[in-house]
N, C-alpha and C positions, 0 to 999 in steps of 0.2 A: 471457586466462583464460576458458574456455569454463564454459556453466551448472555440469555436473556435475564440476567439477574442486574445488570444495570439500563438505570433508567434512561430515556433518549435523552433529555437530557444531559445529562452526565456523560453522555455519551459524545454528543455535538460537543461537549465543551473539551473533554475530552481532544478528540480530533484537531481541533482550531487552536489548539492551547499552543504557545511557541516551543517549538523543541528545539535542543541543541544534542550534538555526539555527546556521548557517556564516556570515549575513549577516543584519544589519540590517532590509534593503531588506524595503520591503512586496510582497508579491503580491497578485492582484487575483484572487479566488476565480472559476474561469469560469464563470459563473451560466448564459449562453444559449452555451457552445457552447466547448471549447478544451482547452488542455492547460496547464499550466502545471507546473515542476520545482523545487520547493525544496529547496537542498542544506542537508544536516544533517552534523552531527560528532558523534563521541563526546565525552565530558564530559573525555577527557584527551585528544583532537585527535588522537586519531592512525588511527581510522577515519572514511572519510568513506561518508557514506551520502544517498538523494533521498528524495524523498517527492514522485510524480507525484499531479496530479490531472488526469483526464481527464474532459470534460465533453461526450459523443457530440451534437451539433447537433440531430440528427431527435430521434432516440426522448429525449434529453432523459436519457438515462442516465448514472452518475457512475462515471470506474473510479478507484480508489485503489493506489497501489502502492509497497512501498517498497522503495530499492533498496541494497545494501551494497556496497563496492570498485568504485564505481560502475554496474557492469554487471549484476552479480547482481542475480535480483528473488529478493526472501526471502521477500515476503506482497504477493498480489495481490486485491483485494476486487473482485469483479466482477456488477455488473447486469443485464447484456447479453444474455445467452443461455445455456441450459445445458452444462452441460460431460461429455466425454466423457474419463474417464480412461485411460493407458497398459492397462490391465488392464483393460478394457472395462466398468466400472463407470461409471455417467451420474450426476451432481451437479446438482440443480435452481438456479433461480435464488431468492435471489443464493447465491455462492460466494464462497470464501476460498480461493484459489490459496497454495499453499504448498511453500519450496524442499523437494526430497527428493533424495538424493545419490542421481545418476546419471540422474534426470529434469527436473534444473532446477525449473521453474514449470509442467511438464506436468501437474502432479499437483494435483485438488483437491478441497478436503470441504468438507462443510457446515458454514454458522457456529456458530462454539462457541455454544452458548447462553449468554445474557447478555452478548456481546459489544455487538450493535448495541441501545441502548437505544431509538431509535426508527428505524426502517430506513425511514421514507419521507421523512425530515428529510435533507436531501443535507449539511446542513453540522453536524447531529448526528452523523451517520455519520464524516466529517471527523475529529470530535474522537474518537470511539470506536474508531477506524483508530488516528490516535495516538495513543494509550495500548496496544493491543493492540501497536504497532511499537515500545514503548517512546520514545517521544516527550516527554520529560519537562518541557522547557522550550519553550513554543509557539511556534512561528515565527508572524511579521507577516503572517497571510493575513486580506485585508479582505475582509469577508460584502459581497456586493450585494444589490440588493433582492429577487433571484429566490432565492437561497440561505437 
């Protein structure tokens, strides 16, 4: 299934739908540097969805992203560097990548206001990622001491 082969739609419901952890298993939040992928379900199991976190080594940056039908990114929260939209419109940093039918995750705006309650807390951001993805029951992600 390629990015733009769902509709927005499906897409929005997608994203808002309540998820819960897939598994148990603890993760290890990547505090100095990494990636790590925790799967998530719908509350009636029948969508599965990720929840990456990315932890860039150098600059020490965090990406967030969640992902539905496994491959779809629906919401990507990014630190990194400013973004250039399909429509030649630029988006400073940070951004909120967000699916648009027939651009996949090309597309991205500025954070909703009041979404990030504190934006330089990398594992406040964390929790505020999930609630915006709909995230309703927390998955086992263990804080380290850099986080």
């Amino acid at each position: 299934m390629a990015d733009d082969s769902l509709s927005q739609s499906d897409a929005e419901t997608l994203l808002r739908m309540e998820k819960k952890p897939a598994l148990p298993d603890a993760f290890q939040f990547p505090d100095l540097g990494g990636r790590i992928e925790v799967p998530l379900l719908s509350r009636d199991e029948r969508e599965r969805f990720s929840l990456d976190i990315n932890r860039k080594r150098i600059a020490l940056t965090t990406g967030y992203q969640a992902r539905g039908r496994q491959v779809i990114v629906l919401a990507r929260l990014d630190f990194a560097a400013p973004h250039r939209n399909p429509d030649g419109t630029e988006v400073g940093v940070p951004h909120l990548h967000v699916y648009r039918e027939g651009f996949g995750d090309k597309w991205a705006v500025e954070i909703p206001t009041g979404m990030l309650s504190k934006p330089d807390d990398a594992w406040q951001v964390l929790h505020d990622f999930m609630n915006y993805c709909g995230v309703v029951e927390r998955p086992n992600i263990v804080r380290g001491l850099f986080s």
